[in-house]
N, C-alpha and C positions, 0 to 999 in steps of 0.2 A: 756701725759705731756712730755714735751722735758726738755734736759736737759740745763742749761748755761755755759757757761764755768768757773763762779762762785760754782758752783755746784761740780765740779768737781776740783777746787781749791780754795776753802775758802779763804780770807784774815783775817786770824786770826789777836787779837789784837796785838802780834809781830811782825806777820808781819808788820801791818798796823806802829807800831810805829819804824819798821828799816826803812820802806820806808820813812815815815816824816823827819826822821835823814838825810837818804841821801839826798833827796831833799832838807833840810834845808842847808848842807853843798855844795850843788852843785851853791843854789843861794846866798849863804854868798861870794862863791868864785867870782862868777861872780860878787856881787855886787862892788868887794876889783879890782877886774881887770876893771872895766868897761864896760865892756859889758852889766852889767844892772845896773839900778840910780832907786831910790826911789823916785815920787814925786804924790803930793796930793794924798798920803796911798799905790800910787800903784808901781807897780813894768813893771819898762817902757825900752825899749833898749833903752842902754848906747851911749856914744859917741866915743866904742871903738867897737862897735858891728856891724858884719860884716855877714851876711846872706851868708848862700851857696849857692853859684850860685846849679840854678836846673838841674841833667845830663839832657843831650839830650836824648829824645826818640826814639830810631829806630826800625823798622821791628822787629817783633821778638821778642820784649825784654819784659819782667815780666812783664812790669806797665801793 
């Protein structure tokens, strides 16, 4: 039996309900700046929202 990486860090229901907090405040914030708009239930980029350009890849590198 192998093990997951859930296995080895449970997400207890604390945890689970700090992480809904954060993420609840992360997309309230963006929805108040614009970067995300609410429409037909969902949650859509804003008209302030600005994607990061992707680094370039070269030789070598992590990716």
């Amino acid at each position: 039996m192998s093990l997951s990486v859930q296995d080895c860090n449970p997400l207890t229901p604390e945890k689970l309900r700090i992480l809904q907090l954060v993420v609840q405040e992360a997309v309230d914030h963006w929805l108040e700046t614009g970067w995300l708009e609410r429409k037909d239930g969902k949650v859509i980029p804003g008209k302030n929202f600005k994607p990061t350009p992707e680094l370039p890849r070269t030789p070598g590198s992590v990716w």
